[in-house]
SELO-120747 format. One record per residue (C-alpha): residue number from 1; residue in three letters; x negated, z, y negated. Coordinates in nm, 2 decimals, decimal comma. Example, Ala and Ser with C-alpha at 12.3 -4.5 7.8 and 13.67 -1.06 7.14 Angstrom:
2
<atom n="1" res="Ala" x="-1,23" z="0,78" y="0,45"/>
<atom n="2" res="Ser" x="-1,37" z="0,71" y="0,11"/>
END
This chain:
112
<atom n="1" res="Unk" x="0,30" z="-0,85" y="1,14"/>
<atom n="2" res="Unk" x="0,01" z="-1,04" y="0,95"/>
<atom n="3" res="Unk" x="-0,11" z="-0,93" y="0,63"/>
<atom n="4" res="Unk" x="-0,14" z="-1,24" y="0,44"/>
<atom n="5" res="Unk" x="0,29" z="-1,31" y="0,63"/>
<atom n="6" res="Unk" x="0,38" z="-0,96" y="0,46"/>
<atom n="7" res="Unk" x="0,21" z="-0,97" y="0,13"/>
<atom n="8" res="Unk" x="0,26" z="-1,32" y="0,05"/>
<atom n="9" res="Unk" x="0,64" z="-1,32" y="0,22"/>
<atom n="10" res="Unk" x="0,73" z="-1,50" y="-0,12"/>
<atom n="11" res="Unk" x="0,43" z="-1,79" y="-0,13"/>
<atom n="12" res="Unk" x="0,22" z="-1,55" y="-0,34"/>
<atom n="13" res="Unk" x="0,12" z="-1,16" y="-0,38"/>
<atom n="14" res="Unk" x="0,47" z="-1,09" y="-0,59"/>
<atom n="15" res="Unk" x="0,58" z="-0,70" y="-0,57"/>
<atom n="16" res="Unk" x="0,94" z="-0,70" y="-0,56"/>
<atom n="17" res="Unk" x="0,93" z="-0,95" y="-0,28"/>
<atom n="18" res="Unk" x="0,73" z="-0,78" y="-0,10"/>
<atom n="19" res="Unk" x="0,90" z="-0,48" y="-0,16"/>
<atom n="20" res="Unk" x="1,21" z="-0,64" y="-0,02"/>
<atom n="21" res="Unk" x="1,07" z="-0,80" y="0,27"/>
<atom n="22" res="Unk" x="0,91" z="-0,42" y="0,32"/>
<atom n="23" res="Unk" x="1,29" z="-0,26" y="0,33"/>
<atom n="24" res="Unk" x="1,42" z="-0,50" y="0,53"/>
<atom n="25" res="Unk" x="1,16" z="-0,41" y="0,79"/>
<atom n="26" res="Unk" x="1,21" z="-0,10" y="0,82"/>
<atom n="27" res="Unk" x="1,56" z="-0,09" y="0,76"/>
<atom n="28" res="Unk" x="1,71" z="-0,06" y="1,11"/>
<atom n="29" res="Unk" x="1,48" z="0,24" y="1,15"/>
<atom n="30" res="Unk" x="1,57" z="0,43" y="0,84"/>
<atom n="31" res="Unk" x="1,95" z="0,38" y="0,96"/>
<atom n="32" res="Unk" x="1,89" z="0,48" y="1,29"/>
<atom n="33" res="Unk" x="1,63" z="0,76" y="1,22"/>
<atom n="34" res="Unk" x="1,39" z="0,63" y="1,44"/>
<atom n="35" res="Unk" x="1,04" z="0,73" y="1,33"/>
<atom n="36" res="Unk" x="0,77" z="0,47" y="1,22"/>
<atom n="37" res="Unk" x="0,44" z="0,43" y="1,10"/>
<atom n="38" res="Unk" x="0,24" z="0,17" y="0,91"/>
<atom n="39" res="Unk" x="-0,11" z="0,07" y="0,90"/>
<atom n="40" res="Unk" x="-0,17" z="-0,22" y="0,67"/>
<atom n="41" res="Unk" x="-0,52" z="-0,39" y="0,64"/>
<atom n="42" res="Unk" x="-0,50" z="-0,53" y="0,33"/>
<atom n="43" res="Unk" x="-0,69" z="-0,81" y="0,13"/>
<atom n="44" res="Unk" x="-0,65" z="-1,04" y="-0,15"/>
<atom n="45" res="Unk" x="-0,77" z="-1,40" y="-0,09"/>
<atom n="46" res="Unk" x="-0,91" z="-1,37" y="-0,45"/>
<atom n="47" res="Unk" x="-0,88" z="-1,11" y="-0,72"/>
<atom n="48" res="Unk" x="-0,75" z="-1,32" y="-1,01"/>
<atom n="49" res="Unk" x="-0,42" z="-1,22" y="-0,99"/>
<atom n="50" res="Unk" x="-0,37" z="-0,93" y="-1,29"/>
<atom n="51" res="Unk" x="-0,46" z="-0,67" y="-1,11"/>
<atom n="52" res="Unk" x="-0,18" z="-0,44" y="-1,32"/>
<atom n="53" res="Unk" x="0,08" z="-0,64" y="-1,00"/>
<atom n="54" res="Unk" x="-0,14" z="-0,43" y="-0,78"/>
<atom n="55" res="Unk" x="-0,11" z="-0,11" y="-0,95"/>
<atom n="56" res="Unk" x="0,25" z="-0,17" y="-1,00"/>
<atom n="57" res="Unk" x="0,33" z="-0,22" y="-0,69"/>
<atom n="58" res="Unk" x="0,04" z="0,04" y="-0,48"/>
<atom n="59" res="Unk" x="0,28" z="0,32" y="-0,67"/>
<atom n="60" res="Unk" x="0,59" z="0,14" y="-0,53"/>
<atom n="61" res="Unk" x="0,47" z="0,20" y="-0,23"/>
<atom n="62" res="Unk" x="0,38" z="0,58" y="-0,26"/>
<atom n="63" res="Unk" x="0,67" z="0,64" y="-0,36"/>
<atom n="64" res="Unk" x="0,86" z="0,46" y="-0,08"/>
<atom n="65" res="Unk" x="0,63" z="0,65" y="0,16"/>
<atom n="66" res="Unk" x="0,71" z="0,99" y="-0,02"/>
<atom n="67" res="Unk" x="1,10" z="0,92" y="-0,02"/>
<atom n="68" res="Unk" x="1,05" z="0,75" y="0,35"/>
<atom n="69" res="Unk" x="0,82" z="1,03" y="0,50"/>
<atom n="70" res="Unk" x="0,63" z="0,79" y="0,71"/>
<atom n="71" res="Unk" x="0,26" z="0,79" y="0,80"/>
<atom n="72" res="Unk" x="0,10" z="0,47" y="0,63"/>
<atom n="73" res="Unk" x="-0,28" z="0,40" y="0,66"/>
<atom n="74" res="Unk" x="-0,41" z="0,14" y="0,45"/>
<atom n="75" res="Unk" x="-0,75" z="-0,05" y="0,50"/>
<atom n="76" res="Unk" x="-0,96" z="-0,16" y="0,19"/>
<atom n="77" res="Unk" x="-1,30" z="-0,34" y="0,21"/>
<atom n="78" res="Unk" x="-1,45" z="-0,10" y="-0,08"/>
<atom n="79" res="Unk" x="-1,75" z="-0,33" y="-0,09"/>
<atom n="80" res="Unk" x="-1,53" z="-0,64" y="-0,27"/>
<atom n="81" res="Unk" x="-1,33" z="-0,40" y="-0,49"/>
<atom n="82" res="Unk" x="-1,39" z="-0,38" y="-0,87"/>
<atom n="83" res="Unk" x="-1,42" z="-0,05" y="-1,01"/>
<atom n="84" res="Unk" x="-1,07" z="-0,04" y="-1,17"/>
<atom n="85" res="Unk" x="-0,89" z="-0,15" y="-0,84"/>
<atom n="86" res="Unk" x="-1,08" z="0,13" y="-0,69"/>
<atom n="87" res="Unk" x="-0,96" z="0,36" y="-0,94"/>
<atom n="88" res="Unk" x="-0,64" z="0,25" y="-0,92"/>
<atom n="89" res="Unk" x="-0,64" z="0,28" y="-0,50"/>
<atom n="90" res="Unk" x="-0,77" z="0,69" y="-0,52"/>
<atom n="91" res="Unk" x="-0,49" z="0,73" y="-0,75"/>
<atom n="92" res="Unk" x="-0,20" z="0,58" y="-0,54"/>
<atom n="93" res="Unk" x="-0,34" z="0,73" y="-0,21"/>
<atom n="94" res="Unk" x="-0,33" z="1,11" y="-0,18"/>
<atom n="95" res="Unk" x="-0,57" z="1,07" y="0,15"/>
<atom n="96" res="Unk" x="-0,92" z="0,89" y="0,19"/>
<atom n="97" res="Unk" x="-1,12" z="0,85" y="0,49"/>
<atom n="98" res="Unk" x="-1,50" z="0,91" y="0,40"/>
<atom n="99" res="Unk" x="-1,82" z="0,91" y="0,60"/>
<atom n="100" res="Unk" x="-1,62" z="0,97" y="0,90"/>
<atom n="101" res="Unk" x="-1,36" z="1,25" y="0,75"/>
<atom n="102" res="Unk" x="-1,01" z="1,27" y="0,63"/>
<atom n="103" res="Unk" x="-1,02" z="1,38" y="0,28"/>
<atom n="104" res="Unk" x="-0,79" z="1,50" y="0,01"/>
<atom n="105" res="Unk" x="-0,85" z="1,24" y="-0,25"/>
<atom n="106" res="Unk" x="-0,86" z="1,45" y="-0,62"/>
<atom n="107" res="Unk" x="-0,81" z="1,16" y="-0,78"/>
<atom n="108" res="Unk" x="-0,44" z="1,10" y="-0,65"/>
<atom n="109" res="Unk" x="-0,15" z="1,13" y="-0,89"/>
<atom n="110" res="Unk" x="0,18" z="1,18" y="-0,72"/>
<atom n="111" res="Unk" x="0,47" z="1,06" y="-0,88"/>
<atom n="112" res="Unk" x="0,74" z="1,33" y="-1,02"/>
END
């Protein structure tokens, strides 16, 4: 599905309706245990939205990947990120891919 259809399923980048629209997805595969994968390109039209929303919700969705077990790859241009939504991606994401490689990101903080 498009980005911009999934993250702004409510009229604008809003969490729990996206969260929502996320679980009703995948429900019929969580049901059925049927396996499934993500890969989410995401972008922000702008950046002035508080970007706590994104935090908020980037550890909603580790944890719904952790709970879920599914493979989800997300794609960031790092190049328009400020330094705090960068911080706040290596935290939520427990694998980066650099220069090529699939790293173990030390800066990820797994929920308990």
């Amino acid at each position: 599905m498009n980005n911009f259809d999934f993250y702004c399923s409510s009229g604008s980048y809003h969490p729990p309706a996206i969260e929502e629209y996320f679980n009703k997805t995948v429900q019929t595969y969580v049901e059925n245990k049927i396996s499934f994968r993500s890969w989410a390109h995401v972008e922000w039209a702008t950046l002035e939205e508080p970007l706590h929303i994104i935090e908020e919700f980037e550890r909603t969705v580790d944890k719904a990947v952790n709970q879920l077990s599914f493979p989800l790859i997300c794609a960031y241009k790092g190049e328009r990120m400020p330094d705090y939504l960068k911080t706040i991606l290596l935290e939520t994401h427990p694998y980066v891919l650099k220069d090529d490689d699939i790293i173990t990101c030390e800066q990820y903080l797994p929920l308990v």
